[in-house]
C-alpha positions as YAML, in Angstrom:
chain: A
units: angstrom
residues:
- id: 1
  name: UNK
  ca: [124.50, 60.23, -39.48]
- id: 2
  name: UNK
  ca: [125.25, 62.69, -42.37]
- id: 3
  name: UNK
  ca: [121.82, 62.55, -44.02]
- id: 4
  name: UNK
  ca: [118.60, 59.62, -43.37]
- id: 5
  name: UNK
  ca: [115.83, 59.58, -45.59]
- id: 6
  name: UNK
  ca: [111.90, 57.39, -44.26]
- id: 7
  name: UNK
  ca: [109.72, 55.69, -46.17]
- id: 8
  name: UNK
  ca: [106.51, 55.35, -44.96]
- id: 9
  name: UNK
  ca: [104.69, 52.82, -47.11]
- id: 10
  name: UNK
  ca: [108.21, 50.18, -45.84]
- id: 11
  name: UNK
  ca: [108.41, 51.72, -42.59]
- id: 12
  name: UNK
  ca: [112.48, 52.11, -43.25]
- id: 13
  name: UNK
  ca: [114.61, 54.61, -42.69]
- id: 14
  name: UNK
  ca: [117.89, 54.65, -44.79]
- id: 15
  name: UNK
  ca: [120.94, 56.55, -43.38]
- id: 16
  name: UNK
  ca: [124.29, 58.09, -45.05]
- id: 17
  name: UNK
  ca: [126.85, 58.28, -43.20]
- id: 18
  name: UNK
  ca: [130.77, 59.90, -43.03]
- id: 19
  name: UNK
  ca: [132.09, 56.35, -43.16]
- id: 20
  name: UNK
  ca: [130.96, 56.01, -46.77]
- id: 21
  name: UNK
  ca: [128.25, 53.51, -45.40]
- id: 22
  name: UNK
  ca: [124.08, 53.40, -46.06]
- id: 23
  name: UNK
  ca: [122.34, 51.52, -43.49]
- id: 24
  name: UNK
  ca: [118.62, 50.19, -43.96]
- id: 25
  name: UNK
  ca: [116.68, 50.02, -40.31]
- id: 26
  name: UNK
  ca: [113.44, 48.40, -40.36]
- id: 27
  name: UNK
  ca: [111.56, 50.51, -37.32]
- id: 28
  name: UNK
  ca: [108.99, 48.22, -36.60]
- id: 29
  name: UNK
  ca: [111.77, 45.82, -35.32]
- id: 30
  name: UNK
  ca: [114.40, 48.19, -34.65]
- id: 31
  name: UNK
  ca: [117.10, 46.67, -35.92]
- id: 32
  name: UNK
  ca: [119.89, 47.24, -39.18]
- id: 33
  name: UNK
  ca: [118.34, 45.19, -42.07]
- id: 34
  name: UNK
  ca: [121.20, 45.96, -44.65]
- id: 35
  name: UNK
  ca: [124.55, 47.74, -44.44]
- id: 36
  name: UNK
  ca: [127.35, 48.63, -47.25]
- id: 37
  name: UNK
  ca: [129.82, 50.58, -48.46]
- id: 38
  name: UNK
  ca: [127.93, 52.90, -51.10]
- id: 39
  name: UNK
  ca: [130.48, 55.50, -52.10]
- id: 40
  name: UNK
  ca: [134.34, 56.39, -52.24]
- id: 41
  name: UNK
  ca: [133.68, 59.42, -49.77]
- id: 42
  name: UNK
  ca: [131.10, 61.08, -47.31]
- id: 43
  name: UNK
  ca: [127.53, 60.44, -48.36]
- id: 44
  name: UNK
  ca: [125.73, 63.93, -47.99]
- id: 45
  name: UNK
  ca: [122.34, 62.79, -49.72]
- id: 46
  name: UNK
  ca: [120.66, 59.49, -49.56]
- id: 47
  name: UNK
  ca: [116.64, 59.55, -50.92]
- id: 48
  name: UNK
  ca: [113.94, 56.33, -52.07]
- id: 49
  name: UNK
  ca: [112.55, 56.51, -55.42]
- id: 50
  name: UNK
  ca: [110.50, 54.00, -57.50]
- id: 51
  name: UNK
  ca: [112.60, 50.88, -55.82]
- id: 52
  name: UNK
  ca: [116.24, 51.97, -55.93]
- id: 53
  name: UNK
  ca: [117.94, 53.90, -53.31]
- id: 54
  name: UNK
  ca: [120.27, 56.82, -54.60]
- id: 55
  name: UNK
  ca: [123.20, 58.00, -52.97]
- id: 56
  name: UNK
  ca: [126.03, 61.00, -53.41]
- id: 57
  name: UNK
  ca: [127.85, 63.19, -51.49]
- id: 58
  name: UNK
  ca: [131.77, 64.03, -51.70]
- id: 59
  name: UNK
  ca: [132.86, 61.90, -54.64]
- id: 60
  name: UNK
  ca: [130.99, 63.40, -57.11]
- id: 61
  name: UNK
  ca: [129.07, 60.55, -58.83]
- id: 62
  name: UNK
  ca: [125.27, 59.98, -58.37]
- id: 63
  name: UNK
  ca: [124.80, 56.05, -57.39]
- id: 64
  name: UNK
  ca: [121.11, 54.46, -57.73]
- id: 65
  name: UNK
  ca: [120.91, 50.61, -56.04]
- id: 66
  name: UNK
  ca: [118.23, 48.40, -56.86]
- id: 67
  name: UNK
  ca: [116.78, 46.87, -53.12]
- id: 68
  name: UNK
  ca: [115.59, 43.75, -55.05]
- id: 69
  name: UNK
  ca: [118.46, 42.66, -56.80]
- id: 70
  name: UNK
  ca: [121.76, 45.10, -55.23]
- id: 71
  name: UNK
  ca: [122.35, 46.19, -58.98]
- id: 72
  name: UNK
  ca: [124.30, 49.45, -58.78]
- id: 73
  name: UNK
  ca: [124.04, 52.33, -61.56]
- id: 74
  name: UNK
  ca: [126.69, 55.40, -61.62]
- id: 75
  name: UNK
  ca: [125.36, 58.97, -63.02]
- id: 76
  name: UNK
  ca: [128.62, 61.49, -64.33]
- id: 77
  name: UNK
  ca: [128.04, 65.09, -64.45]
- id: 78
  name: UNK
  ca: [129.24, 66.86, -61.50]
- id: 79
  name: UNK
  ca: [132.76, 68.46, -60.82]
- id: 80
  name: UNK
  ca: [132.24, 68.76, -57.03]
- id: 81
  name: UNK
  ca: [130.14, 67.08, -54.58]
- id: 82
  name: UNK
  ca: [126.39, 66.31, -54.84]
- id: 83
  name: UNK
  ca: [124.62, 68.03, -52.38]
- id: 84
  name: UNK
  ca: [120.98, 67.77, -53.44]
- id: 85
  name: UNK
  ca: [118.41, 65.26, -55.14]
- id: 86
  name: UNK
  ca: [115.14, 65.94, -56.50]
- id: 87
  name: UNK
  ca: [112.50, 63.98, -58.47]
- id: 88
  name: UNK
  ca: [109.85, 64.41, -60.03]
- id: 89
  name: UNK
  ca: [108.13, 62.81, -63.49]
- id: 90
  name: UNK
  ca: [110.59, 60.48, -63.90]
- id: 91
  name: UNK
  ca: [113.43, 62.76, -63.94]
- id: 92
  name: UNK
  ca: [116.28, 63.15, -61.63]
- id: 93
  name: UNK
  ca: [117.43, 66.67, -60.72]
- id: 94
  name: UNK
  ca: [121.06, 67.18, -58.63]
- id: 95
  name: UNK
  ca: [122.54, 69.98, -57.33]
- id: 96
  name: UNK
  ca: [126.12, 70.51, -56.05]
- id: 97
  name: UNK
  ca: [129.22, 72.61, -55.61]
- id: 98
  name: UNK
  ca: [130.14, 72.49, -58.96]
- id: 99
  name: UNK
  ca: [127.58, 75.01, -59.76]
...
């Protein structure tokens, strides 16, 4: 695992991974609820916010999926990989190599 983020309120933990893949474990029954292929490279950063899951890492794109429905929205800006996310009133912050 490259990066997990928990969530207490679902009692999930969500995982990033080298092989491009997020994985959702539920750890009151200890199993994988959801797998997939979430981006084109590594996935450095994985975090929960307001229902959607967003992901980056080495591809340089920013990718938000809604749990509910799997809807997935892309966010351009960066030149290098995404190495940080950060929220706060409704505003996403990112940080990468880029600079």
């Amino acid at each position: 695992m490259y990066c997990g983020y928990y969530s207490p309120e679902m009692n999930y933990l969500f995982t990033g991974t080298y092989d491009r893949m997020v994985r959702i474990i539920d750890l009151a029954e200890g199993q994988i609820i959801k797998s997939w292929v979430a981006c084109k490279d590594a996935i450095k950063v994985i975090k929960y916010y307001e229902g959607k899951l967003y992901v980056a890492g080495c591809d340089e794109v920013i990718r938000s999926y809604n749990l509910e429905d799997g809807d997935c929205k892309e966010y351009f800006g960066h030149k290098g990989w995404v190495n940080a996310l950060a929220f706060k009133d409704n505003k996403m912050y990112s940080s990468g190599d880029d600079r």
